[in-house]
C-alpha positions, 0 to 999 in steps of 0.5 A: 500500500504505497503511495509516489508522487510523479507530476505536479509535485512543487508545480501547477501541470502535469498531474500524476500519482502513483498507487500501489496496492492490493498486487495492482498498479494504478495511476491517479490522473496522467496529466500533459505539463503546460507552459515552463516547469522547474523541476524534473518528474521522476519516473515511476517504477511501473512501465505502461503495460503493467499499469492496470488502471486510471482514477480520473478526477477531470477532463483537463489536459494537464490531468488526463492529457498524456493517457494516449501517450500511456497507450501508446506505451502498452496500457491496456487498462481501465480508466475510471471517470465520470460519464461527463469527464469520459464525454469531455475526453472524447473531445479533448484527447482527440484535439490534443492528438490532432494538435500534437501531429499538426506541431511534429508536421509543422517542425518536420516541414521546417528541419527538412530545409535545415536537414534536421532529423524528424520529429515525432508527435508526442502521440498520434490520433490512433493512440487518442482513439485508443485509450477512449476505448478503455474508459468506463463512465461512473455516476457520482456518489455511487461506491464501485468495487473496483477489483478485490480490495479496492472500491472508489466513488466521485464526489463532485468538486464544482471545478469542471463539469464532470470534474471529482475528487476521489475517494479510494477505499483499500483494503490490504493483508486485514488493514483499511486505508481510505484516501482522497485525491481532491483533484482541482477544487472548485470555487464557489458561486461559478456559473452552470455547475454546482458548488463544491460538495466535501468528504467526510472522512479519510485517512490520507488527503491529497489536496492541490494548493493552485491558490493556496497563497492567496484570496479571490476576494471576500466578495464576488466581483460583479462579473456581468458588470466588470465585463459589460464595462470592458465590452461597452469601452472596447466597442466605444473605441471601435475595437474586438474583444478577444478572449483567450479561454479554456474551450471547456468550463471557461467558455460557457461561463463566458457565454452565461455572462454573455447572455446575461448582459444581452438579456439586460441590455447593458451595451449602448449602442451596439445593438445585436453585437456578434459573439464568435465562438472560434474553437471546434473543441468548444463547441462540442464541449458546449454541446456536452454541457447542454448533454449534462443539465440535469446531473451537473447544473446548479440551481440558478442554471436550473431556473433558467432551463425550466424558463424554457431558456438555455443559459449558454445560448442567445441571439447573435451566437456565431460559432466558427468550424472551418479554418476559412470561417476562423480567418473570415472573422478578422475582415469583419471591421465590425466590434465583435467578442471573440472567444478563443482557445487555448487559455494560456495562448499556447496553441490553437486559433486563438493565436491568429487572433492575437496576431491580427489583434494585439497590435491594434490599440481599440481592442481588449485582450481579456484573460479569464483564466489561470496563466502557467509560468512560461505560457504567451498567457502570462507574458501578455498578463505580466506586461510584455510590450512584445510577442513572437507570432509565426516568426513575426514581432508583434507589438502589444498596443491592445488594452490587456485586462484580467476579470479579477477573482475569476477561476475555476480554482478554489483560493486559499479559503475555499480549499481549507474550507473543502478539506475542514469537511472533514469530520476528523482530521486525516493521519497526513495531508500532501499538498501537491499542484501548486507553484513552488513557494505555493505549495510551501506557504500553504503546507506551512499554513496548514500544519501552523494555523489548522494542525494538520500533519501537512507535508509538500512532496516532490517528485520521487517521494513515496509514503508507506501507507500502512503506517504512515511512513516515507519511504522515499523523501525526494529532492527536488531536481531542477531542469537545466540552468539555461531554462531558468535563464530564459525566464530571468531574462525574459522576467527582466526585459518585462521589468525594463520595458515596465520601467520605460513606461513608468519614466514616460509618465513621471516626465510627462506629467506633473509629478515631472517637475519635482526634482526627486521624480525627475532623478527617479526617471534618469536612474530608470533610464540608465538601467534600461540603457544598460540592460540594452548594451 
């Protein structure tokens, strides 16, 4: 009965677990790392064909989006999920696939002419194909007897449609062990699907800490305010409003805001104002939700459908397919919003937006979602003045603005609230899927404010679940020097190019004439100057 830790230990993607127990080998998630990660995953003592199953706790890629890789490898197994996440699966896998191909294509057309050696996609349709085939649909809050020893139920935790934690019941050489696997915990008060439900008991507690050093806010912002605000300036400037958004979960709720604010008028003239949905993944996974209304909607979505309204639909919803409906949408002059995936801008249509976008000073490029280090995303959210497209520089003139406080993502609060659910507190609480110094803050939160034996593994660390005990107390294994280089650097020039800014304003404004501000200018101009040489 041995529990390792593998992706997502110290860091945000990547989500994997390793269990051991009763002669069966089996993964909690296997998750795709997004965006630039700091640490090595180790791998773990059990090649692909011996893996007998999955516990899937969501459809995100960065947990289920190396399972046709594990096909790939020679697992035959089975994937245990709910009927809503194997659905989302069905879509998401397969994307991912055609993504992983369309990029090894892209490379290989490219090295043919630098006589570079082929590269080879991370894993092709077939391997997507594949692994679907092995996926069972669960229904929540229902215990399954996996095989002799071992039973699992879901438990919805209001992070995704579909989405879970996990609750693992094992019973081994006359000893039970119960342990539960939070998977991403939801934040409260999200549109379309309900609130997190809590456990309320466990032995062993495997909770994320994605914002575990931080608040959304003791009251929840006005979303269909804060973004009619941004809709109404960006269309007043004649500008589109682009919107890099996660193609399942985050879109809908976009377009559950979106037909809110036409409903009530809130945008002035700009009567009938077209909402573009440019994501083929997106709109299936819409089509999914509209699938799930009455296992996984809340109680306001719920009001609405029995109005004989569907919250995610409304007039002037246009939805793009084809690549040539995708490219028709920026020689429409027309404001228009246009919805887009991938969240983090790492891949996929919403980068050709961003291309055609980006450098025009009436648009809004509006983040709605979580941004890994490393991603387009979060240089674009951290200030950067310019971005590389298609090999083409980019300026970035457009507004960038972020809708504060809103995530799929528990804060620090709601996950102590998630894991007070529980009547007794468990023998040990193990923090993963955090940022580095994240996952320390709220270990330490844990263990000093609340009394629980809270630890944070890294990659490679095994517990003996038996008696509690590490088996293996990993250290960390940082990726290379020059990885983290690139990002200092790139951290830096955002400083640099921050500091410019600043130096315009404090020279063409009053504050310019004050002699201490005037100085202040000079030294920002020197630093500049010198990181330049």
């Amino acid at each position: 009965m041995r529990l390792t830790f593998s992706g997502a230990a110290h860091e945000v993607t990547g989500s994997c677990h390793y269990l051991e127990a009763c002669g069966h080998k089996i993964f909690i998630d296997y998750g795709m790392e997004q965006g630039e990660d700091f640490f090595e995953n180790q791998p773990v003592a059990a090649a692909a064909a011996e893996v007998d199953y999955v516990f899937l706790t969501h459809a995100h890629i960065d947990h289920s989006g190396l399972l046709p890789l594990l096909y790939a490898e020679g697992f035959r197994g089975t994937v245990f999920a709910t009927n809503a996440t194997k659905q989302l699966c069905g879509i998401m896998l397969r994307d991912s696939a055609h993504i992983q191909e369309f990029e090894a294509e892209w490379k290989n057309r490219k090295g043919r002419r630098a006589g570079k050696p082929e590269v080879m996609p991370t894993y092709t349709m077939e391997d997507a194909e594949g692994v679907l085939e092995h996926f069972a649909g669960c229904d929540y809050n229902k215990i399954i007897d996996v095989c002799p020893g071992i039973r699992i139920r879901f438990t919805d935790v209001g992070h995704l449609l579909g989405s879970s934690c996990i609750e693992i019941w094992i019973s081994e050489n006359g000893l039970q062990k119960k342990i539960v696997f939070s998977g991403d915990v939801g934040n409260t008060d999200q549109p379309l699907i309900k609130d997190p439900s809590t456990v309320e008991e466990a032995d062993y507690v495997v909770i994320e800490s994605t914002y575990g050093d931080r608040s959304h806010g003791q009251t929840r912002p006005d979303y269909v305010a804060e973004l009619s605000r941004i809709i109404q300036e960006t269309f007043d400037r004649g500008g589109n409003v682009v919107i890099p958004s996660f193609a399942v979960g985050r879109t809908q709720e976009m377009l559950y805001f979106i037909r809110q604010i036409k409903a009530e008028n809130r945008i002035k003239g700009h009567d009938n104002f077209e909402v573009y949905v440019d994501s083929p993944l997106a709109i299936e996974a819409t089509t999914i939700f509209n699938q799930n209304i009455y296992e996984c909607f809340d109680e306001e979505a719920m009001a609405l459908v029995k109005q004989g309204i569907n919250p995610i639909t409304f007039p002037g919803l246009k939805t793009s397919v084809s690549s040539e409906e995708s490219k028709a949408i920026n020689f429409d002059s027309r404001p228009k919003v246009i919805l887009s995936a991938s969240g983090m801008c790492e891949a996929g249509r919403i980068r050709h937006h961003l291309k055609h976008n980006l450098w025009r000073p009436e648009c809004t490029v509006l983040f709605v979602g979580y941004q890994a280090n490393g991603t387009l995303g979060r240089a674009l959210v951290e200030g950067a003045q310019e971005v590389k497209l298609f090999g083409e520089t980019i300026e970035v003139l457009a507004h960038i603005e972020q809708l504060a406080g809103i995530s799929g993502h528990a804060d620090k609060q709601g996950l102590i609230r998630w894991l007070q659910g529980f009547k007794k507190k468990p023998e040990r609480v193990f923090v993963v899927h955090g940022e580095d110094a994240v996952c320390d803050v709220f270990t330490e939160c844990l263990r000093n404010e609340y009394g629980y034996d809270a630890v944070a593994p890294y990659s490679g660390t095994s517990y003996d679940l038996t008696d509690n005990s590490c088996v293996v107390d990993a250290v960390p294994v940082r990726k290379s020097k020059k990885a983290a280089a690139r990002k200092a650097s790139s951290v830096f020039e955002r400083l640099v190019a921050a500091g410019r800014r600043l130096m315009v304003v404090i020279q063409h404004n009053e504050g310019g004439a004050n002699k201490d501000l005037a100085r202040l200018a000079d030294q920002i101009n020197n630093l500049c100057d010198k990181w330049d040489r």
